[in-house]
C-alpha positions as CSV (number, residue, x, y, z in Angstrom):
1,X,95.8,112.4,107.8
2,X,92.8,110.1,108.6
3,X,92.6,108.4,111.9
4,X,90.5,105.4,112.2
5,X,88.7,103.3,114.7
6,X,91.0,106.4,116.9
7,X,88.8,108.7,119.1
8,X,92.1,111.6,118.8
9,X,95.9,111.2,118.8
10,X,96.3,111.9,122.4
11,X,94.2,108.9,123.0
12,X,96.6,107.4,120.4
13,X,99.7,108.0,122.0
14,X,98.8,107.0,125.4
15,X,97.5,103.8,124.3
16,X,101.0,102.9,122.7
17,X,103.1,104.1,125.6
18,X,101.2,101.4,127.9
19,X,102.3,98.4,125.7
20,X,105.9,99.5,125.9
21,X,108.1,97.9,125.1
22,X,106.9,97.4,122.0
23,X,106.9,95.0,119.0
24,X,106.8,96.5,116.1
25,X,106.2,94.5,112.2
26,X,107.5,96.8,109.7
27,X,107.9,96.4,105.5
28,X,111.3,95.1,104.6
29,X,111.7,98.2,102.2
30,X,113.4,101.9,103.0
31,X,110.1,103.5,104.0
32,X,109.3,100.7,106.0
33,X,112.8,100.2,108.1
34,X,113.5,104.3,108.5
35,X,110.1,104.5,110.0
36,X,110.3,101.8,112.3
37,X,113.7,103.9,113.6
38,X,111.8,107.0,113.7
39,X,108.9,105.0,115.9
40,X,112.1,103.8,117.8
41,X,113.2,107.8,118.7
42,X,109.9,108.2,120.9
43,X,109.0,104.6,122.0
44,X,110.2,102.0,123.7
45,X,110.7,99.0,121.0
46,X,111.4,95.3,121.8
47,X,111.2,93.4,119.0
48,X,111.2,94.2,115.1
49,X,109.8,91.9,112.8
50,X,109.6,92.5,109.2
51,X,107.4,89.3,107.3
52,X,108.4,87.7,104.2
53,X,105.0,88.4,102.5
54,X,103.0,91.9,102.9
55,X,100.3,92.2,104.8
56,X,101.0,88.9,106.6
57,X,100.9,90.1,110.5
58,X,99.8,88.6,113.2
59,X,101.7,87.6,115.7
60,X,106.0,87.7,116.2
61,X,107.5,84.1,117.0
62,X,110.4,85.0,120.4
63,X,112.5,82.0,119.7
64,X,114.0,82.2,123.1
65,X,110.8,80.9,124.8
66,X,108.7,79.8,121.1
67,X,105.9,82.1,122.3
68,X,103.7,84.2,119.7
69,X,104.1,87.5,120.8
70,X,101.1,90.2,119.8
71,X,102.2,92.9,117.2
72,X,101.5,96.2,118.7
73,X,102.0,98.4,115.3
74,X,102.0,97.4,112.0
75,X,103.9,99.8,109.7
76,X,103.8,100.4,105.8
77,X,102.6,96.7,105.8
78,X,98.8,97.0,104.4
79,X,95.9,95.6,105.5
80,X,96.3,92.6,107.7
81,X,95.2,89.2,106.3
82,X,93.8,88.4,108.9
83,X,90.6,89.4,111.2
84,X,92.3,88.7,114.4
85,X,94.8,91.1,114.2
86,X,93.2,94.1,116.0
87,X,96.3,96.6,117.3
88,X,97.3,99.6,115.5
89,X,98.3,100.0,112.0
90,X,100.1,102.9,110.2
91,X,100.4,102.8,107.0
92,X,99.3,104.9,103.4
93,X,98.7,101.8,101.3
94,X,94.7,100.8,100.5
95,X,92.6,99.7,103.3
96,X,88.9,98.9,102.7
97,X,87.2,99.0,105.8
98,X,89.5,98.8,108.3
99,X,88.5,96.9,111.3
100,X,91.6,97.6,113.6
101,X,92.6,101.2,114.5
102,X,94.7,102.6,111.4
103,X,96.6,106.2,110.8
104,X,96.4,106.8,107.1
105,X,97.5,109.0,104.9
106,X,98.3,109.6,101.0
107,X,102.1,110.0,101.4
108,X,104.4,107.9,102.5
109,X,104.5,105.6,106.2
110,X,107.8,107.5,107.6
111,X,105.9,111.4,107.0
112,X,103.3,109.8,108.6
113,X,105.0,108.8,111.6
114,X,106.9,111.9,111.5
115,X,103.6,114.4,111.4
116,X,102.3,112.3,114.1
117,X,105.4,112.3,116.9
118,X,107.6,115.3,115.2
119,X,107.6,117.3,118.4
120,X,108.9,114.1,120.1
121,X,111.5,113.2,117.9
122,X,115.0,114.2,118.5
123,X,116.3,117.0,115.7
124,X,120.1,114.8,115.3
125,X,117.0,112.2,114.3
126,X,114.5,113.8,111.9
127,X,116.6,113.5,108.9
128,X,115.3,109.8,108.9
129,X,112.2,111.0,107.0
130,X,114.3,111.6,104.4
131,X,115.2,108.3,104.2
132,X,111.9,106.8,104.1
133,X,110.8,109.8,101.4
134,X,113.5,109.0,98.9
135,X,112.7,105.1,99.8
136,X,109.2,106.0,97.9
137,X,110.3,108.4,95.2
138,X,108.8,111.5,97.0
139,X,111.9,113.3,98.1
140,X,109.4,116.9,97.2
141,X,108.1,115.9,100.2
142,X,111.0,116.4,102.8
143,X,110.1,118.9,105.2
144,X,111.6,122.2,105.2
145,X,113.0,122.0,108.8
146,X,114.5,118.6,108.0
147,X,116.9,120.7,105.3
148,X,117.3,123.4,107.7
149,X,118.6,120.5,110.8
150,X,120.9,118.4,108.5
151,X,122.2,120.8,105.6
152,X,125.0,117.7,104.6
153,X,122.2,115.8,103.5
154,X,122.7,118.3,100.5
155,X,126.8,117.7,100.3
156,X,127.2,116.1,96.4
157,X,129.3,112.7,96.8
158,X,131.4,111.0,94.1
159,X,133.0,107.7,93.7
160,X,136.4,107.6,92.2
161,X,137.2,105.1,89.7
162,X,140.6,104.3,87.7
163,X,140.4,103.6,84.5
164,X,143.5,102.7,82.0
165,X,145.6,104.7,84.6
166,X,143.9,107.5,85.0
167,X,141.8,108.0,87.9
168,X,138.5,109.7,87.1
169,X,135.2,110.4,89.5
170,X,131.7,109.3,88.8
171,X,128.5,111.5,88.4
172,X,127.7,113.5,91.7
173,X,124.6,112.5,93.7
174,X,123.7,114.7,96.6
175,X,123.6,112.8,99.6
176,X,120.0,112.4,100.1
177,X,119.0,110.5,97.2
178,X,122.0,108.4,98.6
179,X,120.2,107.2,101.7
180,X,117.3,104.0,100.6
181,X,119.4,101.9,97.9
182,X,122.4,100.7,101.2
183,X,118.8,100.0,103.0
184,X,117.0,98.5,100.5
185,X,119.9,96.1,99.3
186,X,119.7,95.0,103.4
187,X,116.1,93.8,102.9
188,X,116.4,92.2,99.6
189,X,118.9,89.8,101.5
190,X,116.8,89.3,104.6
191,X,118.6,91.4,107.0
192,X,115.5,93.9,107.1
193,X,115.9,93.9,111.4
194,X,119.4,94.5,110.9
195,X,119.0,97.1,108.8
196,X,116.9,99.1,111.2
197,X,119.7,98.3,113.8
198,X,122.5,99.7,111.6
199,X,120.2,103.4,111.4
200,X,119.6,103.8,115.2
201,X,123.3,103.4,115.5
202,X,124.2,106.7,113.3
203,X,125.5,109.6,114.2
204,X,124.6,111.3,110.8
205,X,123.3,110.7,107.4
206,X,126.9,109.8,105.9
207,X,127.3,107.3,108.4
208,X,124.8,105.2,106.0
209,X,127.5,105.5,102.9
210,X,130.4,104.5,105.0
211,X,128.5,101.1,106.4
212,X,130.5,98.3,105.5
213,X,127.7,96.1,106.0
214,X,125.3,98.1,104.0
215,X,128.0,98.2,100.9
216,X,128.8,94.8,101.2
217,X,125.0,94.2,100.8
218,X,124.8,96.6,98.2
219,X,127.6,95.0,95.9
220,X,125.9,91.7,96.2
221,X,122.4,92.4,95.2
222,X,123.9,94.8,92.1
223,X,126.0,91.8,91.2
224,X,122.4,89.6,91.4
225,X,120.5,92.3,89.5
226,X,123.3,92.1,86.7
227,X,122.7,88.3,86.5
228,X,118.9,88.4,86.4
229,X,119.0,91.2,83.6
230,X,121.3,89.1,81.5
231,X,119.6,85.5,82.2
232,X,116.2,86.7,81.9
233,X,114.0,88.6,79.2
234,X,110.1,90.6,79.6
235,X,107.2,89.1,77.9
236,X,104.7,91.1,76.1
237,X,101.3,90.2,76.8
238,X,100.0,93.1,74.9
239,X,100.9,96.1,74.3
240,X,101.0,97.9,77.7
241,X,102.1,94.9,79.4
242,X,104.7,92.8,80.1
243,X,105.7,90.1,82.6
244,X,109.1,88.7,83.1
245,X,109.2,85.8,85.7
246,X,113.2,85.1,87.6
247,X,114.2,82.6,89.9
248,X,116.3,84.1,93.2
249,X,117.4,83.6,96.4
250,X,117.2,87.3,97.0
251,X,114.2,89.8,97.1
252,X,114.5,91.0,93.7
253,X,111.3,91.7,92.0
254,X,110.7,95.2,93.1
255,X,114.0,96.1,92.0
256,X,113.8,94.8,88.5
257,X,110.1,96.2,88.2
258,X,111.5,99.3,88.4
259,X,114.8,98.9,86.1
260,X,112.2,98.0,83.7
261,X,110.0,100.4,84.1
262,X,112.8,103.7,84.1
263,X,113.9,101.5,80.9
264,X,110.5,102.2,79.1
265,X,107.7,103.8,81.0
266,X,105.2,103.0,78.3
267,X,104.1,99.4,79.8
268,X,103.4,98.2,83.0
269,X,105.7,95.2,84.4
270,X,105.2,92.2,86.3
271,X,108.2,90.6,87.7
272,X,107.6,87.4,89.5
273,X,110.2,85.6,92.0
274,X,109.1,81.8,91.3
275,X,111.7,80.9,94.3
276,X,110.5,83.4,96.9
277,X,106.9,83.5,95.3
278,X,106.7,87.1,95.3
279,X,105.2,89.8,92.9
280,X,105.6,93.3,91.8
281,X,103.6,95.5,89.9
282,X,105.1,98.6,88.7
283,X,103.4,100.9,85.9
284,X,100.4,103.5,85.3
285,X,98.2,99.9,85.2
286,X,99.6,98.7,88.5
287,X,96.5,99.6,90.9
288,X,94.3,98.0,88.2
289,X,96.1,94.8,87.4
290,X,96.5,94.6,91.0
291,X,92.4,95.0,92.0
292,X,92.4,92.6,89.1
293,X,94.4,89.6,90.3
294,X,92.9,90.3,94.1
295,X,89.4,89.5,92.6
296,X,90.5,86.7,90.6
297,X,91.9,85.1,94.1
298,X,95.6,86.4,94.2
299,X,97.0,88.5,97.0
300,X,98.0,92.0,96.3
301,X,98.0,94.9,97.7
302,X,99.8,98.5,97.4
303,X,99.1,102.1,95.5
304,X,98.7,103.6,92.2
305,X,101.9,102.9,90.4
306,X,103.3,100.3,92.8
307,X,101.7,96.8,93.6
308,X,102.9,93.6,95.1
309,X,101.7,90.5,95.9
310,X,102.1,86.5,96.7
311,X,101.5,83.1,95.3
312,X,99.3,81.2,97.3
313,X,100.8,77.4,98.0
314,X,98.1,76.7,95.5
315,X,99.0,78.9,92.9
316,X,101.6,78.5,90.3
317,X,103.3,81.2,87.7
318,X,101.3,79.3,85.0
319,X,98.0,80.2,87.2
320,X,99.2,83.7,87.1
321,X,99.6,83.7,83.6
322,X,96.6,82.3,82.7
323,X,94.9,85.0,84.8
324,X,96.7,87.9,83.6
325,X,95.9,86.5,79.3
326,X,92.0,86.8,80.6
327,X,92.2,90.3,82.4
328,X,93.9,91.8,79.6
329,X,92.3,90.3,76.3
């Protein structure tokens, strides 16, 4: 863990416990909502904001009173866009020269958060690392005492189906690998805050499957995924690279990044959200495609194997295009 612009954690913790209560921007993906609930398990939180576009943080419009409320922490959001914002950031995506204090380290935001407060975190709560962990493909990294505290996260669940009569029950999935997809279906629907709500309010991990908000979330992006894969096709730019641009009302690319990329690991995807102007990078090129397009004037930011970014109001797909033909000639 690499503390900077932080004299020692101590230091840390007592500066956040005088701006409670808190407001807190997090990244509207399973890492970035289950450790905004573990921040919520040791401080006192306010507000929640999660941004439309990474790394744009600054300040939290309270619609009550239309004031622009500072951001105390930033988490698993990247570097801010802007040099104003100087409050705390925790985070393990790429920072060059951080101006503002930042915890950073090379696994995921919700270990991160749990290193740093674990002896302050309640045990019925720690299993949220878990959350955040599968959220980012790491579940090697779940600590051994989370196992020990909540041993159902281990319990292998089934659905049951009927087909031609006969009832039958799908492939088993242990319930830990279970907990980010309910989560992440939340965010790609905008209802990011809400999902961190729906957590705090568990009173175990299998509360997540049985949320009838989180299913009913769930069904509608799987419906919206089935629709995009059907509607729209990848195009090759070259051989280990392919782009496939979709219009949606949801936040989708990420999503069909990866589909594509379990489909055939050999190239590196970028899926573009002409609606919601978003990108995703997913592949062994992602980190360079993504330095790429930062330098040729597009936002991006992320780590190896997993990029994002934005279109400007300037930029267009065809800009994006155009820029991705010259990088990879």
């Amino acid at each position: 863990m690499i503390l900077k612009n932080i004299d020692r954690i101590e230091s840390l913790i007592e500066w956040i416990k005088k701006q409670e209560p808190l407001t807190v921007a997090f990244h509207k993906d399973a890492d970035g909502v289950y450790s905004t609930a573990l921040l919520s398990t040791v401080f006192k939180i306010k507000y929640i904001y999660s941004p439309d576009r990474f790394q744009d943080y600054l300040y939290f419009l309270e619609e009550q009173t239309n004031a622009n409320l500072p951001i105390h922490i930033a988490v698993d959001l990247g570097q801010p866009l802007y040099k104003e914002y100087k409050n705390l950031v925790i985070d393990h995506h790429v920072h060059e020269d951080p101006w503002y204090p930042l915890v950073w380290d090379n696994v995921p935001t919700g270990l991160i958060i749990y290193n740093l407060f674990k002896d302050k975190i309640p045990d019925d709560k720690k299993w949220y690392v878990a959350g955040s962990l599968i959220g980012d493909g790491q579940a090697e990294l779940i600590p051994d005492e989370v196992w020990d505290l909540s041993p159902e996260l281990l319990g292998v669940y089934h659905r049951v189906y009927e087909t031609y009569g006969q009832l039958k029950l799908s492939r088993g999935f242990p319930l830990y690998k279970l907990l980010s997809s309910p989560i992440n279906a939340m965010c790609r629907l905008g209802n990011a805050g809400e999902a961190v709500r729906q957590i705090v309010r568990t009173r175990s991990p299998k509360d997540i499957l049985e949320n009838k908000a989180m299913n009913s979330d769930k069904e509608t992006i799987e419906k919206e995924r089935k629709r995009i894969l059907i509607e729209y096709s990848p195009i090759d730019i070259n051989h280990f690279l392919a782009i496939m641009v979709i219009e949606s009302n949801a936040w989708m690319v990420g999503r069909i990044a990866s589909d594509l990329k379990n489909a055939d690991d050999s190239k590196t995807y970028i899926v573009v959200n002409s609606k919601k102007e978003e990108i995703s990078i997913r592949g062994d090129l992602a980190g360079y495609i993504g330095r790429k397009l930062n330098a040729s004037g597009f936002k991006c930011g992320g780590h190896e194997g997993y990029y994002g970014g934005v279109l400007s109001k300037e930029q267009s797909v065809e800009d994006l295009l155009k820029t991705l033909r010259s990088i990879c000639k």
